[in-house]
C-alpha positions as YAML, in Angstrom:
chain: A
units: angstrom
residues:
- id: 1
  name: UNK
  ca: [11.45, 0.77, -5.73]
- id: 2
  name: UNK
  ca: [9.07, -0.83, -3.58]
- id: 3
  name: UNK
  ca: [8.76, -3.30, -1.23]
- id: 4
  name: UNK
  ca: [4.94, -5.78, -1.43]
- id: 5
  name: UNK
  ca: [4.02, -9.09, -0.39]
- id: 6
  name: UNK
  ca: [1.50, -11.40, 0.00]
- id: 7
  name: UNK
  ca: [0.98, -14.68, 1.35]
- id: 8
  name: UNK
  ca: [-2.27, -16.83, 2.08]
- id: 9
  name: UNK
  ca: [-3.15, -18.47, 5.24]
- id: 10
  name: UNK
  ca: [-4.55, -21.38, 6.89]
- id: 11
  name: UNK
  ca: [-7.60, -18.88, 8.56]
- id: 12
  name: UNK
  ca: [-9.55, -18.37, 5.00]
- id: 13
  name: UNK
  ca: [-8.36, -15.08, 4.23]
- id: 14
  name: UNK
  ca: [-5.46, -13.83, 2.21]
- id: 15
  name: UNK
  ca: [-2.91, -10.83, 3.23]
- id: 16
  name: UNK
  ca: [-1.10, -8.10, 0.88]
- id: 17
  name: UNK
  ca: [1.29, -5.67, 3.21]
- id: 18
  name: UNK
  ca: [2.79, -3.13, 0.84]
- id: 19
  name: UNK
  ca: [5.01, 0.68, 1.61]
- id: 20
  name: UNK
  ca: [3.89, 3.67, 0.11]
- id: 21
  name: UNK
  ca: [6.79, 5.15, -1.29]
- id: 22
  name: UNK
  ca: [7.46, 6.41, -5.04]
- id: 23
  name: UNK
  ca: [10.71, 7.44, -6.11]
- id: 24
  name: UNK
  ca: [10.89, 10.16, -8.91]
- id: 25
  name: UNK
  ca: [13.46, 11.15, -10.92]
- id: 26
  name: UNK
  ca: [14.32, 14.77, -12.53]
- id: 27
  name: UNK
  ca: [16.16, 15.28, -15.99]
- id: 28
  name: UNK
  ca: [18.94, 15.90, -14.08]
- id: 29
  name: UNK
  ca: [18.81, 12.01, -12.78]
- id: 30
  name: UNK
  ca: [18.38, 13.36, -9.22]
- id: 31
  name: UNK
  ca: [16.18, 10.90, -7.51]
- id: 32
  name: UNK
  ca: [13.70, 12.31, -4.93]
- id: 33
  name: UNK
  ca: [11.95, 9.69, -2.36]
- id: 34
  name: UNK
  ca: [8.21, 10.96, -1.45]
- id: 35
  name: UNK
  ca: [5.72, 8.51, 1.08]
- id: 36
  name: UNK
  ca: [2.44, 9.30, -0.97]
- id: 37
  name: UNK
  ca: [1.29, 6.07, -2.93]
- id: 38
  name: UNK
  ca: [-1.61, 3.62, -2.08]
- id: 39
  name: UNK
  ca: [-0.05, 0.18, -4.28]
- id: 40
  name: UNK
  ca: [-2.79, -2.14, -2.90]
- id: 41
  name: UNK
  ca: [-6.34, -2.07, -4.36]
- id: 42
  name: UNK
  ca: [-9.69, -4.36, -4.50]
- id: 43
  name: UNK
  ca: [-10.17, -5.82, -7.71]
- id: 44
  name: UNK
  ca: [-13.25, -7.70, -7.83]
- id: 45
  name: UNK
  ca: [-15.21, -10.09, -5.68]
- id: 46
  name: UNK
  ca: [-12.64, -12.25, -3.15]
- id: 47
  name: UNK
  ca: [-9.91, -10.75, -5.04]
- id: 48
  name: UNK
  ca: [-7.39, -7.81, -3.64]
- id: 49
  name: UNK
  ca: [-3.80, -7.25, -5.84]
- id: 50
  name: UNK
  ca: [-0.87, -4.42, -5.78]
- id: 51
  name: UNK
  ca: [1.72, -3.15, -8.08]
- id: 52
  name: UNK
  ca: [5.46, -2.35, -7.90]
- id: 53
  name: UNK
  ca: [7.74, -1.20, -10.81]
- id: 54
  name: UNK
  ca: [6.26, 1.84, -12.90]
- id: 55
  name: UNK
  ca: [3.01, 3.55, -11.25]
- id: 56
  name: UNK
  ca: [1.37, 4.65, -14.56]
- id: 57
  name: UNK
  ca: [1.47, 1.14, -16.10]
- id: 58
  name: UNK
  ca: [0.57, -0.20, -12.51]
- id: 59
  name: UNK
  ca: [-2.48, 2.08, -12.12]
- id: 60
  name: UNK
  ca: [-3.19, 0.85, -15.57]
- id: 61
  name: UNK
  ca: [-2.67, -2.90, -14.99]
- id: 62
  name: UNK
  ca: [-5.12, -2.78, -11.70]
- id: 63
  name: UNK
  ca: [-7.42, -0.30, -13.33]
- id: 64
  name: UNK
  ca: [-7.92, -2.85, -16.44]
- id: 65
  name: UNK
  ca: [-8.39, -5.73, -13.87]
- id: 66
  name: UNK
  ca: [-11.09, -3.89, -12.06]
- id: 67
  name: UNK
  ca: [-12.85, -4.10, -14.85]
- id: 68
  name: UNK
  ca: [-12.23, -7.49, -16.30]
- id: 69
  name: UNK
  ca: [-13.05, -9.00, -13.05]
- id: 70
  name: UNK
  ca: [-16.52, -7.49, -12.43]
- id: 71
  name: UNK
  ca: [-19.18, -9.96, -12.15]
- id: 72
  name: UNK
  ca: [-22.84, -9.02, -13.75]
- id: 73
  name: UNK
  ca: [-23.86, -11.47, -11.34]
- id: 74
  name: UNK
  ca: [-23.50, -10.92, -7.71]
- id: 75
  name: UNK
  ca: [-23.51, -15.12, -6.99]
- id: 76
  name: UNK
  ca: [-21.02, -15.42, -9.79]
- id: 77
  name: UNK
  ca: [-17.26, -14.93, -8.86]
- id: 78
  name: UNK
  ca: [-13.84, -15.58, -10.66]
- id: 79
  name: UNK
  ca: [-11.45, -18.60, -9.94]
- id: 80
  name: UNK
  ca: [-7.82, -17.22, -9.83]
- id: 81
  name: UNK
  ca: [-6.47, -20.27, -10.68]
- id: 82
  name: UNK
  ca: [-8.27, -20.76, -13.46]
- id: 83
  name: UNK
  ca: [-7.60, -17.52, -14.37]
- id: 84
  name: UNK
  ca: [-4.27, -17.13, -13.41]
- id: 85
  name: UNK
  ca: [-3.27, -20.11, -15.99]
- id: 86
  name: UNK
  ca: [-5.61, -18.76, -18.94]
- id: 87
  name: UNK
  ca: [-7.01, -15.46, -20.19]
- id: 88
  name: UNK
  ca: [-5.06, -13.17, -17.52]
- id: 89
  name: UNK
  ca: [-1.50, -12.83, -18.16]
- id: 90
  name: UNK
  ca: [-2.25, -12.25, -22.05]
- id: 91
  name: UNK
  ca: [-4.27, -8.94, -20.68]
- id: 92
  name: UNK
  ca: [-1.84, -7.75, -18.25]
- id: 93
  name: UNK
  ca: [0.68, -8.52, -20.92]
- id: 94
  name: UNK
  ca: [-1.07, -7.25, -23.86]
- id: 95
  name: UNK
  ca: [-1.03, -3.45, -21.42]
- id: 96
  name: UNK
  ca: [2.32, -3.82, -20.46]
- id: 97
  name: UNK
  ca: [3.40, -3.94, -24.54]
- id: 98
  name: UNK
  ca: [0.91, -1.07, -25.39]
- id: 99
  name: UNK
  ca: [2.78, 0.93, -22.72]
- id: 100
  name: UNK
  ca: [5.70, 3.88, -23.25]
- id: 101
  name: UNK
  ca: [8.71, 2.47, -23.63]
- id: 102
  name: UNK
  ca: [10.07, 4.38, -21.07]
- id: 103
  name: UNK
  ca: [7.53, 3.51, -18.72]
- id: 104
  name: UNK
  ca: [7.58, -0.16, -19.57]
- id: 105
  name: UNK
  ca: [11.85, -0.14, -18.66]
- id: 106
  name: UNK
  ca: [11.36, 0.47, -15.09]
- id: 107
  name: UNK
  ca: [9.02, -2.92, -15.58]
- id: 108
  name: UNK
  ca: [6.00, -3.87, -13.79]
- id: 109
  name: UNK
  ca: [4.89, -6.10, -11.66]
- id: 110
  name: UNK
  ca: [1.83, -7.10, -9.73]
- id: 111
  name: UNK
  ca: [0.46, -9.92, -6.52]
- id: 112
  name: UNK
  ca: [-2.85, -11.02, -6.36]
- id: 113
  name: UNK
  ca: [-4.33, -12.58, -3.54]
- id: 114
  name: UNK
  ca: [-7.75, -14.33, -3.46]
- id: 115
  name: UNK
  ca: [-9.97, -16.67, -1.62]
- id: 116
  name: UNK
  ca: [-11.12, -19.50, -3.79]
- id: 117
  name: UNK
  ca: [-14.79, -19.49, -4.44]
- id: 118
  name: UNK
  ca: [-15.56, -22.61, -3.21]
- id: 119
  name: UNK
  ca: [-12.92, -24.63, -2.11]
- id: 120
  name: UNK
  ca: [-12.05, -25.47, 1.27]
- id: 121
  name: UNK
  ca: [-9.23, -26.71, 3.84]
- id: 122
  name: UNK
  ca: [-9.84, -29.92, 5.37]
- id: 123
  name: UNK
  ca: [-10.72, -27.81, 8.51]
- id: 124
  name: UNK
  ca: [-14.17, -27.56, 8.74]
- id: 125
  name: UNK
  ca: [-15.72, -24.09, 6.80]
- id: 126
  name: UNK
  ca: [-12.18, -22.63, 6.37]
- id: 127
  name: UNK
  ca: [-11.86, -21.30, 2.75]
- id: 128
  name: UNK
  ca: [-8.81, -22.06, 0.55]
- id: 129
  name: UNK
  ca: [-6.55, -18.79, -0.48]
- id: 130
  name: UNK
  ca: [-4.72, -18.16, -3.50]
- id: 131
  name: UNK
  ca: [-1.66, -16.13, -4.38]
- id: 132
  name: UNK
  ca: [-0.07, -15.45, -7.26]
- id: 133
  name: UNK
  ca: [2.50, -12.82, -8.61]
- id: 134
  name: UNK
  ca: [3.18, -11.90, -11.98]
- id: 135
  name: UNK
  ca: [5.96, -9.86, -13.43]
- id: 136
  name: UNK
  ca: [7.22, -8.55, -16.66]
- id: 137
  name: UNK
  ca: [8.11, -8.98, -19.84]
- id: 138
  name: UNK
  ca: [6.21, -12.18, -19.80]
- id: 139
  name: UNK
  ca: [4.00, -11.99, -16.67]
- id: 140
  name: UNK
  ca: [3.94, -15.91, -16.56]
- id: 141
  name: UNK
  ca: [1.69, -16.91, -13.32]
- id: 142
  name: UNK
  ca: [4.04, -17.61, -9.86]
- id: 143
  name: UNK
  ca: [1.07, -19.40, -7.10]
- id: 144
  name: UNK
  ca: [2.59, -19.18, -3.59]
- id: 145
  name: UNK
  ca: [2.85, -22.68, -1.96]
- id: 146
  name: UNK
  ca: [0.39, -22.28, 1.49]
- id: 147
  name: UNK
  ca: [2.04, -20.21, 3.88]
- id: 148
  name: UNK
  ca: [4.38, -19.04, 1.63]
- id: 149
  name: UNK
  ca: [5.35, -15.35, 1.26]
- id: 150
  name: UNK
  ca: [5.96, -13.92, -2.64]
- id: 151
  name: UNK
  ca: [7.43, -10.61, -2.91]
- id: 152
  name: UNK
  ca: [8.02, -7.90, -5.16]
- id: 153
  name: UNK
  ca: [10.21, -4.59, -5.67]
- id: 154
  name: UNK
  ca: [13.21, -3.96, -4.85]
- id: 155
  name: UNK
  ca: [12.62, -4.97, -0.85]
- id: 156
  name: UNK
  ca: [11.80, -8.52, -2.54]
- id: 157
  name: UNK
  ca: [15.54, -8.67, -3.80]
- id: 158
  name: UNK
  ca: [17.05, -8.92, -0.89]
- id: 159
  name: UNK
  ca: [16.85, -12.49, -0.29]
- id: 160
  name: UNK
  ca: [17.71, -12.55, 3.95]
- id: 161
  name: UNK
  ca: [14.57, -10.15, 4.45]
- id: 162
  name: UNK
  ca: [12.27, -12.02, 2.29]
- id: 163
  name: UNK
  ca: [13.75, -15.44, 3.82]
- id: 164
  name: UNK
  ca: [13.30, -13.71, 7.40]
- id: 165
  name: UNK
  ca: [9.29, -12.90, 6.53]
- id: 166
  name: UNK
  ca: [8.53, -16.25, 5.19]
- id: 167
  name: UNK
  ca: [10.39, -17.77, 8.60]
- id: 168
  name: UNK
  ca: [8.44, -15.79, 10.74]
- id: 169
  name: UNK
  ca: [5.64, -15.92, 8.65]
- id: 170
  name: UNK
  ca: [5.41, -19.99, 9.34]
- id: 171
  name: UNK
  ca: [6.00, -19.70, 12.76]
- id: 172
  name: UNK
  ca: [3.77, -21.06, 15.26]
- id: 173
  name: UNK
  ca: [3.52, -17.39, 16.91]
- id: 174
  name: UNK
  ca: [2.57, -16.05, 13.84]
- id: 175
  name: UNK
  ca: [-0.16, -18.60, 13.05]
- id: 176
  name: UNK
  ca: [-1.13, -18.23, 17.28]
- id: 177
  name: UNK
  ca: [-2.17, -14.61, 16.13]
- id: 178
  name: UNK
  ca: [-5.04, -15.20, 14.52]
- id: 179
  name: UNK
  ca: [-6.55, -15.14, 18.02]
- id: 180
  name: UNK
  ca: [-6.43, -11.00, 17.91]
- id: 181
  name: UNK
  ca: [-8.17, -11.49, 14.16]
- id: 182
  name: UNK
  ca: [-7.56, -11.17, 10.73]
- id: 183
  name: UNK
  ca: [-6.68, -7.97, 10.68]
- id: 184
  name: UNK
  ca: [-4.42, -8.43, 13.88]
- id: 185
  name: UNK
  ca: [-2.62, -11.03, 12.04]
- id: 186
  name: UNK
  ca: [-2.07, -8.67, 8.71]
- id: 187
  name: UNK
  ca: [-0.44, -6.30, 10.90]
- id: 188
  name: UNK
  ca: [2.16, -8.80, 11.98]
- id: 189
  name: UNK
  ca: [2.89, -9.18, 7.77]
- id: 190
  name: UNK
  ca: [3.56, -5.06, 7.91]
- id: 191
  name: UNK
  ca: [5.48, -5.15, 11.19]
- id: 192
  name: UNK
  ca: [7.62, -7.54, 9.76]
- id: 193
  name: UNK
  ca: [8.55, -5.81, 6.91]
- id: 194
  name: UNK
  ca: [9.27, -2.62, 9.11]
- id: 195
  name: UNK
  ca: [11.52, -4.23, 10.91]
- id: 196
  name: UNK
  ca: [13.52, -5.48, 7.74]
- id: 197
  name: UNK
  ca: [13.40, -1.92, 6.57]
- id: 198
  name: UNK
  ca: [15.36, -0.47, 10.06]
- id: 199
  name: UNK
  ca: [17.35, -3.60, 9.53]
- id: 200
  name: UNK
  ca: [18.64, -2.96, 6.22]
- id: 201
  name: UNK
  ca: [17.28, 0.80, 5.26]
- id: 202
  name: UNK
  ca: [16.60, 0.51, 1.13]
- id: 203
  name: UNK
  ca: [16.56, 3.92, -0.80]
- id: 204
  name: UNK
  ca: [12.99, 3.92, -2.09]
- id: 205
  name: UNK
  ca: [11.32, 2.23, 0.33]
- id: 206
  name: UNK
  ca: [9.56, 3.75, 2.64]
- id: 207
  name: UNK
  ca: [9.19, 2.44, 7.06]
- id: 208
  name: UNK
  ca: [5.42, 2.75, 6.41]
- id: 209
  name: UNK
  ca: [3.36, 0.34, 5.26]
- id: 210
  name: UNK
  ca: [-0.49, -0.28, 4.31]
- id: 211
  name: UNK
  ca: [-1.74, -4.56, 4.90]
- id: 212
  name: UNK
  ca: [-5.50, -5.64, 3.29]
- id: 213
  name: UNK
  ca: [-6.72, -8.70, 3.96]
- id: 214
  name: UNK
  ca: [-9.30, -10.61, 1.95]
- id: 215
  name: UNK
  ca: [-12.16, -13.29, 2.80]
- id: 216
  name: UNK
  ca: [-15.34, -14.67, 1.46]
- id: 217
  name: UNK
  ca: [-17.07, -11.29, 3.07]
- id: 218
  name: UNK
  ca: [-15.27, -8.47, 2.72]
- id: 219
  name: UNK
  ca: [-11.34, -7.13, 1.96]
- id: 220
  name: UNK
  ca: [-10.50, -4.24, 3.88]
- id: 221
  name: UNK
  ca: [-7.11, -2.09, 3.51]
- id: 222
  name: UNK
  ca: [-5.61, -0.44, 6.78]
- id: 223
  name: UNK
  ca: [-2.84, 1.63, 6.91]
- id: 224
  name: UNK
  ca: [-0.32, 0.65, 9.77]
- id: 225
  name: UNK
  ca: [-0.21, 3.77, 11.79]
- id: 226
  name: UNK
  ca: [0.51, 3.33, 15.69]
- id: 227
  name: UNK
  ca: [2.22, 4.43, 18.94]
- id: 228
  name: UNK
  ca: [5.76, 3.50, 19.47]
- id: 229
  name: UNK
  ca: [6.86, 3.37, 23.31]
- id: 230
  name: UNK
  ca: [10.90, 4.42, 23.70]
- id: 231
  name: UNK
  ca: [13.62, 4.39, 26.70]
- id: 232
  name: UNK
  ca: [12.03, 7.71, 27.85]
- id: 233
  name: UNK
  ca: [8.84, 6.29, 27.93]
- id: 234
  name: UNK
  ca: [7.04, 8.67, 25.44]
- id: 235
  name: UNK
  ca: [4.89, 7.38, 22.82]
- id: 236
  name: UNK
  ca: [5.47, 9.36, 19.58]
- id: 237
  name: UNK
  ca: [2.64, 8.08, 16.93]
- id: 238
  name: UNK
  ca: [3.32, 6.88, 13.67]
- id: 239
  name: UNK
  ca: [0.49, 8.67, 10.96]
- id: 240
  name: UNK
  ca: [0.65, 8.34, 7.68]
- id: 241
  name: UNK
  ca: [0.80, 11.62, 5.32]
- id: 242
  name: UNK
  ca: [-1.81, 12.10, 2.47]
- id: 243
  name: UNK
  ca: [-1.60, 9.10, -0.11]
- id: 244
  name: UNK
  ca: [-2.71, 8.98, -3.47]
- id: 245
  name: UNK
  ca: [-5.36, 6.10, -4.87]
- id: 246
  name: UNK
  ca: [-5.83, 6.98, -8.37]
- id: 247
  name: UNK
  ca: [-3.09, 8.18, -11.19]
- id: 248
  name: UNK
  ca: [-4.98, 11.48, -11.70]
- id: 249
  name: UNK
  ca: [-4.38, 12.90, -8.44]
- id: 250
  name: UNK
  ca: [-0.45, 11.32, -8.36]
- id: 251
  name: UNK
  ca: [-0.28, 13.36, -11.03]
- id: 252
  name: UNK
  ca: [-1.60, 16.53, -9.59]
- id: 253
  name: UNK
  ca: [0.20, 16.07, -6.29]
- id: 254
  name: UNK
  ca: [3.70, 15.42, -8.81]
- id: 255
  name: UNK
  ca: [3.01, 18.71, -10.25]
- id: 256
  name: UNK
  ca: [2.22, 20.51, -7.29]
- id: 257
  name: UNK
  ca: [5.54, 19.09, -5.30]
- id: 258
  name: UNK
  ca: [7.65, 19.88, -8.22]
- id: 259
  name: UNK
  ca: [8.05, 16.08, -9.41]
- id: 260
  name: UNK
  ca: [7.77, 14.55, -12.71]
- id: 261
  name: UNK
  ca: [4.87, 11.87, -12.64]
- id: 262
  name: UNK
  ca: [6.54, 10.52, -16.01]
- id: 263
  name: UNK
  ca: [8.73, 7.35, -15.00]
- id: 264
  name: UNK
  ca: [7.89, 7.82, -11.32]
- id: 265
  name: UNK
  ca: [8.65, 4.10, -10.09]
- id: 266
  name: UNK
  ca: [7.76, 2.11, -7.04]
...
């Protein structure tokens, strides 16, 4: 239960907005909904990608591509769409099947988002972006169309909300924010998909959300903590409680809550 997306851009960087909820669930089948996960994580040079479905195999899946896509050589940087269409799925696959089978029922999948290496728009010095999502059994290779928003978890199911971010998403007001910056304009992705959420509330997904963005520089991964103003003019902030970046310390913190980390999905 999760809700992620990502979509490229016309601005040379790429944006991933994901919540931070995991739901767990006792023997009993008594589901418990805890804000505590970090789903979106740099994977190697120009390249940022998050995980919904199980968080063990999703922890593994990024963890393996961490690897994989380290370059020995600092001028030397991976192609997603070469990759994408060749040696990748049969890795991410190849985990998936070497997985629990418990684990590997509440299924997996994960978004990558990229800016190409070398290719660029027609606008002058504007790097092309990439996306792709790819889920299981088969994690066969989806590439967003530009401007196009791909989604995954359960948030992604409901088609009005994902039909409502890509609108928005391709509107000029949206594209007019790139004046306030890159990271302005990932913010926009999150607020969107908070305002789904108070919409049409979804057990197991949280109203908080982290957004990354990626470029030829740098990614950087913000969580989307603010002040709300209301009728009575206060402004109540929105902060974020402690969440978890590596399956170790999920773990622990399932342990110390009273949770089972085993089958914990998001």
């Amino acid at each position: 239960m999760t809700w992620l997306v990502g979509t490229n851009t016309s601005f040379g960087h790429a944006v991933i907005a994901s919540d931070i909820c995991v739901t767990f669930t006792a023997n009993s089948g008594e589901k418990t909904y805890i804000d505590c996960l970090q789903k979106v994580y740099p994977l190697g040079k120009f390249v940022i990608g998050g995980f919904a479905g199980s968080v063990r195999i999703g922890f593994y899946l990024l963890g393996h591509l961490q690897t994989e896509l380290v370059m020995p050589d600092e001028k030397n940087v991976w192609d997603l769409d070469i990759i994408a269409n060749t040696w990748l799925p049969r890795v991410v696959r190849r985990i998936f099947n070497s997985s629990p089978s418990d684990e590997k029922n509440l299924g997996a999948s994960i978004i990558l988002a990229s800016v190409h290496p070398t290719k660029n728009w027609p606008f002058p010095n504007t790097p092309l972006t990439v996306v792709y999502k790819f889920s299981s059994p088969n994690f066969e290779p989806q590439k967003a169309a530009q401007n196009e928003v791909l989604g995954i978890g359960s948030g992604a199911r409901i088609i009005d909300s994902m039909n409502n971010v890509n609108e928005i998403c391709n509107s000029f007001s949206f594209h007019e924010s790139i004046y306030g910056g890159e990271q302005y304009q990932a913010m926009r992705v999150a607020d969107i998909l908070e305002r789904e959420m108070q919409k049409v509330p979804l057990s197991g997904v949280s109203n908080l959300f982290q957004f990354a963005t990626v470029n030829r520089n740098k990614y950087e991964i913000f969580n989307h903590e603010r002040d709300i103003v209301t009728s009575e003019g206060r402004k109540p902030q929105v902060r974020f409680p402690k969440i978890y970046a590596n399956y170790e310390e999920f773990k622990n913190f399932a342990t110390n809550v009273g949770v089972k980390a085993e089958c914990a999905i998001c």
